[in-house]
N, C-alpha and C positions, 0 to 999 in steps of 0.2 A: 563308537569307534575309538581305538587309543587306548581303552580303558583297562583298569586293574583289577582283579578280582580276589581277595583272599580269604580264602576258606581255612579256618581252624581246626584243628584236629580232625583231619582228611581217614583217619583209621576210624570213626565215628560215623561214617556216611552211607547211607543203604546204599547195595548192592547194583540196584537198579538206579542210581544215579552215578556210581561208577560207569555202568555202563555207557550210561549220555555222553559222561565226561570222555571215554577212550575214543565215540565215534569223531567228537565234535578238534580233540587233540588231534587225530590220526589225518585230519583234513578231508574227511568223508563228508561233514557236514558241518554247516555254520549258524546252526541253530540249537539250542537249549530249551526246552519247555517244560513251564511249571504250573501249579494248580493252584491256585488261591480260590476263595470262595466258592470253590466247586468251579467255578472259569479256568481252562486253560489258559495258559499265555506262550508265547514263544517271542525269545530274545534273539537277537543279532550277537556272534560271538566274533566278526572281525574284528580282527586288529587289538585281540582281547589278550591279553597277558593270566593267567592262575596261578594264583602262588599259593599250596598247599604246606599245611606246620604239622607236624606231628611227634607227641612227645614218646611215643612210643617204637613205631615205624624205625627204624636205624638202628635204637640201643644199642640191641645187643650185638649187631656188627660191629659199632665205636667201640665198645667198653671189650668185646673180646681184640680188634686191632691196637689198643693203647696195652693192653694186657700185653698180647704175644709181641711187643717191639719198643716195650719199657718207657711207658709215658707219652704222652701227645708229644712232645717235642719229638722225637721220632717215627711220627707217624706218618705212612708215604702216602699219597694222594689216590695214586689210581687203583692199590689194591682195598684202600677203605672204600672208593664210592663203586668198586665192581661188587666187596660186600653188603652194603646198605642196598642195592639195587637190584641182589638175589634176595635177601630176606622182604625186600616192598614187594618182592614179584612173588614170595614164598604168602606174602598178606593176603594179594589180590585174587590167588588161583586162579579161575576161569577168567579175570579180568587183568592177567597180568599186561596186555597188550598196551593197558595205559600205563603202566611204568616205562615200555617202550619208548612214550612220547614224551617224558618227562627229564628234564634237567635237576640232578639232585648237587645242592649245596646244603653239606654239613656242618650246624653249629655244634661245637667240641661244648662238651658240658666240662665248667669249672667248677672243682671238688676244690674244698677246704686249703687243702695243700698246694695247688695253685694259686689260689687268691692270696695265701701270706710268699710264696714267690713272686708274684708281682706288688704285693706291698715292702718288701724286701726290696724289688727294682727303686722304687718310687721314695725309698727311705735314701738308695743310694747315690739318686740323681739328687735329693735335695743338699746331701752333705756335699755334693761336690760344688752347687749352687752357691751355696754360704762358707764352703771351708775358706777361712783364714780371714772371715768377715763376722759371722756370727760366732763362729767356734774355731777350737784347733781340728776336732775331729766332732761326728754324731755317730753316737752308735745308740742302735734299741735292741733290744734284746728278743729272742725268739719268741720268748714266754707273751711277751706284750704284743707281737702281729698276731700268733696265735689265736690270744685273745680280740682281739679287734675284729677276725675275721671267723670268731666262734660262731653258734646258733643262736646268739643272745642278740648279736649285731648283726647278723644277715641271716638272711629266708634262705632257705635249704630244703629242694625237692627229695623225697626217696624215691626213686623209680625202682618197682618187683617186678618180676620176671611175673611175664600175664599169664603162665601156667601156673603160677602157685604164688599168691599176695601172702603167706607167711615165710618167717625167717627174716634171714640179713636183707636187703635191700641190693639190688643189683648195680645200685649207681647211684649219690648221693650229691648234687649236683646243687649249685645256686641258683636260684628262679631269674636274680636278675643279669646273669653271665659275673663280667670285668666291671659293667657299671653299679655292680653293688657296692663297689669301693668307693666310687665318686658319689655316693648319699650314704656313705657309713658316717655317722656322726661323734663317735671316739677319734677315727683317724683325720676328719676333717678338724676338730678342735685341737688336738696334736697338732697338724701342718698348719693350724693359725699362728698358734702359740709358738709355733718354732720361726716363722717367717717373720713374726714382729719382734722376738725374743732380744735383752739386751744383750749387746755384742761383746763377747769376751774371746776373740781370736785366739788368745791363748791357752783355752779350757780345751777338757770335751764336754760336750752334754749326752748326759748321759740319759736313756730313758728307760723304765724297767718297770714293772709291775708288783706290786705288795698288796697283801693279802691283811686286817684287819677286821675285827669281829665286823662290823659293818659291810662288808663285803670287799669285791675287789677295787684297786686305782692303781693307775698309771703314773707314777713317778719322774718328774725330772729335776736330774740333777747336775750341779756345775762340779765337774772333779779336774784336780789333778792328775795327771798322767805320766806317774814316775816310776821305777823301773820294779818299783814289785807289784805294777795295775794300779788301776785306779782306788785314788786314795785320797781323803782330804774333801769328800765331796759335800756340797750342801743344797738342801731341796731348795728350787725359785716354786714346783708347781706344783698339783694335783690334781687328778684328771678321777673321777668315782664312779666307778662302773657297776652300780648295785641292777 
C-alpha cells in the first residue's frame, strides 16, 4: 500500500501487459499478476502510484509544438499535453483507453542552445554578485559558454524519428536536462576561480577562449575599460580544454 512504481521506457512493454496495466488504472481491478518461475503471482495495486518514462512517446508532439511557437519559452501548456496525449494514444491503438487513465507531465528536452542560455543567466547573476567587489564588470564571451556547453563537456542524446534512424536526428537533447551544468567541470572551475579571484573593483574580467596548437583554453583576463573597448588587458589564468 502507498507504494511507487516506475517503469522505464513504457513504449518497450508487451502489449498484453498494457493491457493489465489500463484494467487495473481504469479502477476495474486491483490486482497485477506475474510469472516467475513458471509460478503465477498476483500483487495488490492499492494505493499504488505508476510512474511511466519514455524517451520516445511525446517527441514528436514537443519538438513540432517548440517548432510551430518559436522556442520552449513560448510554449503553451494545454495545447502541448492535448498533443503528447494524441500521439501516446496514436502508440497504444487498441489500448489507448490507458492513456485515458494517465496524467502526462512533460520534461522539455534542453538542446545545446539552451544550456549556453542558462549559462549566460548564471554568468549574469554572478557579475551582479561580485560587481564593484571583485570586478568593475565580467563579461565572457559566446565562443567560451559555447564551448563549455559543447559535446566534449556534456552527453547529448539524438533522438530519429522511429520511422526512419537515418539522416538529421529529430532532436538533439542532453541526457542529463539543466543539471549538466552543475557537474560540467570547465564551468565549475571558471565559478571557482571567479569566486576566489583577486579583487580589482575597478577592472573588468574578462573571459574568452583561444585556440593554440595544443588545443582549446579558456582565458582570463584583467582589462581596462576605456572608450575604444577593452584594452590594456593581462592574463591572471588558464583554463585547457584539450
Amino acid at each position: 500500500l502507498g507504494s511507487i512504481v516506475l517503469i522505464r521506457h513504457v513504449d518497450l512493454l508487451p502489449v498484453s501487459f498494457l493491457s493489465e496495466l489500463a484494467i487495473v488504472l481504469s479502477g476495474k481491478s486491483h490486482t497485477l499478476s506475474y510469472i516467475t518461475d513458471n509460478e503465477s503471482t498476483e500483487v495488490s495495486c492499492n494505493g499504488t502510484v505508476f510512474v511511466f518514462t519514455s524517451k520516445r512517446w511525446g517527441s514528436k508532439s514537443i519538438f513540432n509544438q517548440i517548432q510551430m511557437n518559436g522556442g520552449m519559452s513560448r510554449l503553451r501548456r494545454d495545447p502541448l499535453i492535448a498533443s503528447i496525449r494524441w500521439e501516446v494514444d496514436s502508440h497504444l491503438g487498441y489500448w489507448s483507453k490507458l492513456g485515458s487513465h494517465v496524467s502526462i507531465v512533460p520534461f522539455l528536452p534542453f538542446q545545446q542552445d539552451d544550456l549556453s542560455s542558462m549559462l549566460r543567466s548564471k554568468v549574469q547573476l554572478m557579475n551582479v554578485r561580485f560587481k564593484g567587489v571583485n570586478w568593475k564588470r565580467l563579461e565572457v564571451s559566446n565562443a567560451s559558454l559555447d564551448l563549455f556547453v559543447g559535446s566534449n563537456h556534456v552527453e547529448y542524446f539524438d533522438l530519429y524519428d522511429s520511422e526512419s534512424e537515418r539522416g538529421s536526428p529529430l532532436l538533439t537533447f542532453s541526457t542529463s536536462g539543466g543539471n549538466a551544468l552543475d557537474h560540467n567541470s570547465p564551468w565549475r572551475a571558471l565559478k571557482n576561480k571567479l569566486s576566489h579571484t583577486k579583487r580589482r573593483p575597478y577592472k573588468v574580467a574578462f573571459v574568452d577562449i583561444d585556440v593554440e596548437n595544443d588545443g582549446w583554453k579558456t582565458v582570463l583576463e584583467w582589462c581596462e575599460d576605456g572608450e575604444s573597448g577593452l584594452e590594456g588587458c593581462e592574463v591572471e589564468w588558464r583554463l585547457f580544454l584539450n
